[in-house]
N, C-alpha and C positions, 0 to 999 in steps of 0.2 A: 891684305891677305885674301886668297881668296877663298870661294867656300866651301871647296872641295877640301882644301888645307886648313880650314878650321873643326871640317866635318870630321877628319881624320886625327888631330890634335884631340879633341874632343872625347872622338872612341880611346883612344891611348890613357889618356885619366884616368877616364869611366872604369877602365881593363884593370889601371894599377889600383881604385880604389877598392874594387871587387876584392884584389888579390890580398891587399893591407886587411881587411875586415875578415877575410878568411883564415888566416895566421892566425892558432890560436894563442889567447892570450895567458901570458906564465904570471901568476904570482906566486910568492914566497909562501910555505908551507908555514902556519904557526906555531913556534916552540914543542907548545904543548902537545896540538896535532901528533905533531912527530915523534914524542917521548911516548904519546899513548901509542903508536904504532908500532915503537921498537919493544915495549913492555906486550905487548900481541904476539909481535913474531917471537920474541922471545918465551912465553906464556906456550906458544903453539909448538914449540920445541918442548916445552920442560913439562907439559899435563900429562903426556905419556906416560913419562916416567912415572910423577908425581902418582896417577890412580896404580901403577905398575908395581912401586917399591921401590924401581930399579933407576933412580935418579942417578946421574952422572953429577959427584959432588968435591971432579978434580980439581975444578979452577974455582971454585965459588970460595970468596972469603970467609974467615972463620969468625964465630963466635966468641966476642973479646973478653966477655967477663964471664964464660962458661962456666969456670971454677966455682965462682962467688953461686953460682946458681945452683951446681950438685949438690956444693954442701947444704943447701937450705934441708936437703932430707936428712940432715946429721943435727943440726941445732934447730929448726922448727923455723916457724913463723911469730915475732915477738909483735903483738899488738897493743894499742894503748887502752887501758885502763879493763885489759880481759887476763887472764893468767890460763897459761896452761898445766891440767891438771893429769895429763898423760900423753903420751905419744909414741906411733912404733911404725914400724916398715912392716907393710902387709904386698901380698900380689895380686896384682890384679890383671887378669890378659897375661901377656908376655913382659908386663913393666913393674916396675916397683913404686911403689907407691908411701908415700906417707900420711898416716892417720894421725893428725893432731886434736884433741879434745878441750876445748876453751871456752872458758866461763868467765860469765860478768858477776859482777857481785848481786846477790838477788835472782838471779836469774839461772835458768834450765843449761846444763853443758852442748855447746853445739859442735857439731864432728865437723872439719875441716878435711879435706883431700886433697893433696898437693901434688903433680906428678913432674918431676922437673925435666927440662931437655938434659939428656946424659952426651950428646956430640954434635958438633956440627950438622951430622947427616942426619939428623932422627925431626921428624915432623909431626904436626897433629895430625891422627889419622879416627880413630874408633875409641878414643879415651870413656866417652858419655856411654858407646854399648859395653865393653868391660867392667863400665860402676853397675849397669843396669843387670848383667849376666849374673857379678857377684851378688847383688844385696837382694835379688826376686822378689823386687819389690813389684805392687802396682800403682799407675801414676795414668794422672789427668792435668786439668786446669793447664795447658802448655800455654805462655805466653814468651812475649820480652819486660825485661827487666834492664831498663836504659839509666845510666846514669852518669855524672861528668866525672873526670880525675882535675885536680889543679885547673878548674876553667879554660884550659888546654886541650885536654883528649876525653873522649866519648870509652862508657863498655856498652854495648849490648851482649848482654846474659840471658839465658835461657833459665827459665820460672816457671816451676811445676808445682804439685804437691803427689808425694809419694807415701804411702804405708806399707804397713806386713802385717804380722797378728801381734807385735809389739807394738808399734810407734808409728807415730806420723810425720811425717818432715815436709817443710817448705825447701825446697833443692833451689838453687842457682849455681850454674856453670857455665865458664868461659873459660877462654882461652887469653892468660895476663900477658901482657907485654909491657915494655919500657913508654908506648904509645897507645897506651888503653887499651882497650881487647874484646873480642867479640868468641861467642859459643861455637864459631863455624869454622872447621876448616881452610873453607878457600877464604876467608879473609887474609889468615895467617899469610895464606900462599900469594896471596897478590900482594901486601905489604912486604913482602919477603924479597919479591920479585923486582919492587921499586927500590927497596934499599938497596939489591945488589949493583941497579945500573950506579948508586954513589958510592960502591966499593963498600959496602956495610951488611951486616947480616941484621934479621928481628928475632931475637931469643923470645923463648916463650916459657909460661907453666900453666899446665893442665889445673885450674881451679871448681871444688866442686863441694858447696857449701851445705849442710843437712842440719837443720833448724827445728828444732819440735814444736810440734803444735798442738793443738784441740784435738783428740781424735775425730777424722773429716772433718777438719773446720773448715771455716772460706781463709782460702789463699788470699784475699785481701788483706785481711785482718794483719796477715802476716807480712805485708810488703813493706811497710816502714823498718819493722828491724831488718831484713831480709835487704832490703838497698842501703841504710848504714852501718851494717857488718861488712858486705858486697866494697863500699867505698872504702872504710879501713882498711881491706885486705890489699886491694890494688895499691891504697897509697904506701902501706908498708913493704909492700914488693917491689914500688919504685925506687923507695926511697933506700933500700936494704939490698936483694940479690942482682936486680939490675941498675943499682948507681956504677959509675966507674970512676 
């Protein structure tokens, strides 16, 4: 061959290895990648509404055991080894709310506050400033209050201490679900978001617990009863308005 025709074979290579190496190269998107992106776009469509009011809540699947969860404001909350010793429908904001009063044996009556989802459409939005508007109380020590359900699901609670010129309370509130539950909003909203891409909705209830204590004690003192009342409550709400 000669070497003008090896020179020329040579360049021809060279040209098509350039060209192969420039082709970018495609791999597969990973599952997860992809489900967190369409839970974004989809997220990026629905926060409008979501801070707005004005959610579009045509197609979204419904809430299956809605019923079981209204009535909780009619029969109460039944806990183990606490009795209740009153309870009433009081308002609070624009919602109705239930006031249950439950006591241990030996022990101080502690107020419960229940606010249940009333429909499909209704979301957490300002539950924690309508308990704060009504009761004028004033409040410090804000922490979290983390705790497991069934070695399954996670709450994080919000952990205060609050008084008035009567009483003092250690407060913890969250938001309960069938999958643990957290104080915030946008948790609700993003687990809400995930279960609709499997065709399922997250029911919720506005939980908001008032504990007495020391007047200004340390809020420490008071976290052990305060995190197993907090666990009773969720596993009775599992086990009770959100089983199906």
């Amino acid at each position: 061959m000669q070497p003008e025709m090896k020179k020329i074979l040579s360049n021809n290579n060279l040209q098509k290895e350039k060209r192969r190496r420039s082709q970018p190269q495609v791999s597969p998107i990973p599952s997860i990648a992809a489900i967190a992106l369409l839970i974004l776009l989809t997220a990026i469509g629905a926060i409008p509404g979501y801070i707005s009011g004005n959610w579009s809540w045509a197609n979204l699947p419904p809430v299956t055991n809605l019923s079981q969860i209204r009535n909780l404001r009619q029969t109460g909350l039944t806990l183990p080894n606490s009795k209740t010793v009153g309870q009433k429908k009081i308002a609070l904001g624009a919602h109705q709310w239930l006031a249950q009063i439950i006591q241990k044996s030996g022990e101080k009556p502690v107020i419960l506050l229940l606010q249940t989802q009333d429909d499909h459409r209704e979301q957490p939005e300002v539950e924690w400033m309508d308990i704060n508007g009504f009761e004028r109380w004033k409040t410090d020590s804000y922490r979290q209050l983390n705790f497991p359900v069934d070695r399954e699901y996670k709450v994080k609670a919000r952990f205060f201490r609050a008084w008035n010129q009567r009483q003092t309370f250690a407060v913890v509130q969250w938001y309960a679900t069938p999958q643990g539950g957290n104080y915030s909003p946008a948790w609700w909203f993003w687990a809400d978001q995930l279960a609709q891409l499997r065709g399922t909705r997250v029911p919720w209830i506005a939980v908001c617990l008032q504990i007495p204590m020391e007047p200004l004690g340390d809020l420490n003192v008071a976290t052990p009863k305060a995190k197993a009342l907090a666990q009773e409550v969720q596993t009775a709400l599992i086990l009770g308005p959100f089983s199906r």
